[in-house]
N, C-alpha and C positions, 0 to 999 in steps of 0.2 A: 154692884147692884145690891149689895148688902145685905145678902142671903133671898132676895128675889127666886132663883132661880130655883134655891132649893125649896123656896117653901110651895112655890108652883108646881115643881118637882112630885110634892106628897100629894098634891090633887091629883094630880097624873095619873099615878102610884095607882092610887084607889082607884082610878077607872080605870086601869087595864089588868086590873085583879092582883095586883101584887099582895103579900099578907100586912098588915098594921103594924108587925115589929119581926124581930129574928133575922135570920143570916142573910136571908135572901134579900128583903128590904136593906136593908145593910151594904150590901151588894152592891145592892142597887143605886144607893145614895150614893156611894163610893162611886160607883161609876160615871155618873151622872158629872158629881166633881170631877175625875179625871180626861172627861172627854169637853170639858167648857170649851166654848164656841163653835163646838159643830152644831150641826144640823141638828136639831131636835127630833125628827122621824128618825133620824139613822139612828139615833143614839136608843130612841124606844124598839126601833128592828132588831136591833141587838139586843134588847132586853125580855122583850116578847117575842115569844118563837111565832106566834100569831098575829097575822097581820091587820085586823079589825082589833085585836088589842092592842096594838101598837099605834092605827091611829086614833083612836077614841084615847089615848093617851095621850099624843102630841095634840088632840083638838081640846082637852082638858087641861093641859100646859097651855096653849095658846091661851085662851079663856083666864083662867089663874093669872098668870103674869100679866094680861091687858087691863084687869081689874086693879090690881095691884099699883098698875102705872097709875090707873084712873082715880085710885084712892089718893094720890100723893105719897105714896112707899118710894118715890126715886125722885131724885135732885141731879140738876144737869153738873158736871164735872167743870169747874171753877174755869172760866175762858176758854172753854168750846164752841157756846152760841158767835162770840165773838170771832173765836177762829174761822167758822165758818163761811 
């Protein structure tokens, strides 16, 4: 995705109150990385002990990365359409 996930990631971030920079954001990113391709809510339940912060996170991920798609930030994977 070519940092897609992370940059949707920092929208996220900011709507479910995480701080702009320091350990915790850090954390957080780090986490974000080592949990790739789960579920996006679990991964914010886990991150926010709160659970309207957590979804106002994954609805602010969702949002982020559809845009992201909608802008042309991603390119289908060389003979996939075709595999299909």
């Amino acid at each position: 995705d070519d940092g897609l996930v992370i940059e949707a990631f920092e929208v996220a971030a900011e709507a479910g109150g995480l701080p702009d920079s320091g350990p915790e954001r850090e954390h957080a990113r780090q986490y974000v990385l080592d949990t790739m391709g789960q579920s996006k809510i679990t991964v914010f339940r886990a991150l926010f002990d709160d659970e309207t912060a957590a979804q106002r996170a994954n609805a602010a991920f969702e949002d982020a990365y559809a845009s992201l798609i909608a802008a042309g930030r991603a390119e289908p994977i060389a003979g996939a359409a075709e595999a299909l």
